[in-house]
C-alpha positions in Angstrom: 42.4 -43.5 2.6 40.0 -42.5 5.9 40.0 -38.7 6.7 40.3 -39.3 10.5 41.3 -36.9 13.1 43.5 -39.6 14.8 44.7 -43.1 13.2 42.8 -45.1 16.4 39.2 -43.8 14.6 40.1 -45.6 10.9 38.4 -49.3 12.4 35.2 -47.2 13.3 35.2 -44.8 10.2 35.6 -47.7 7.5 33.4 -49.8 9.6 30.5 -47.0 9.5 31.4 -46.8 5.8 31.5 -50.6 5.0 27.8 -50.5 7.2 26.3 -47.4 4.9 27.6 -49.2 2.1 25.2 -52.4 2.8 21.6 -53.0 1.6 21.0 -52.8 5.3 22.8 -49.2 6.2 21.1 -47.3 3.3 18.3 -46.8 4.3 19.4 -45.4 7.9 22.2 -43.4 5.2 19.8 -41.6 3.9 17.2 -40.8 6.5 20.7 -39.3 8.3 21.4 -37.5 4.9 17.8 -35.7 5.1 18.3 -34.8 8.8 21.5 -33.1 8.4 20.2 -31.1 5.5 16.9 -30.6 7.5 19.1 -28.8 10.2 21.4 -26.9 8.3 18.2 -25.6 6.7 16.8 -24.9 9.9 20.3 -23.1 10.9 20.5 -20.8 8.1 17.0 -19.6 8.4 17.5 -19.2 12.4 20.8 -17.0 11.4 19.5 -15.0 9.0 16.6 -14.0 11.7 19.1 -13.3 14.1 21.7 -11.0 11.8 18.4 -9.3 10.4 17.1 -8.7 14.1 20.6 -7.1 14.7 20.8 -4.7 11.8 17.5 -3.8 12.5 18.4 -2.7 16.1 21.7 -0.9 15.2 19.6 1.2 12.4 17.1 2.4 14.2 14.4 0.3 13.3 14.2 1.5 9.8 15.1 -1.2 7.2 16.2 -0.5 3.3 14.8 -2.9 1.3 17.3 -4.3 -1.3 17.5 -4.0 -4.7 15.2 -0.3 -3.8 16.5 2.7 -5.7 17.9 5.8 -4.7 14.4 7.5 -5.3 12.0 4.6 -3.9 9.6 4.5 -0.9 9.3 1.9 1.2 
């Protein structure tokens, strides 16, 4: 079975498959594995700046570190 989104992609899809599958399509398979987690990598990190940048605005500038008790100084 080939998840698809329509029935006309299933030649491409099992052809991309049979190709990966090959001595000759792993190696391209994997350098494609390592870029996709390279970007998603690089995505996180770029999101977590961004939603950090935010908070930091809407406080004030004054960030609470985590895990810092009710007592501590920053």
């Amino acid at each position: 079975i080939m998840l698809v989104s329509a029935e006309s992609d299933a030649p491409l899809a099992f052809g991309i498959y049979e190709f990966m599958q090959s001595a000759a399509g792993r190696g391209p398979g994997a350098a494609l594995g390592i870029i996709a987690v390279l970007i998603v990598g690089i995505a996180t990190y770029l999101s977590h700046r961004v939603i950090e940048r935010i908070e930091k605005q809407r406080s004030g500038g004054f960030v609470v570190a985590e895990g810092a008790g009710a007592g501590a100084v920053i």
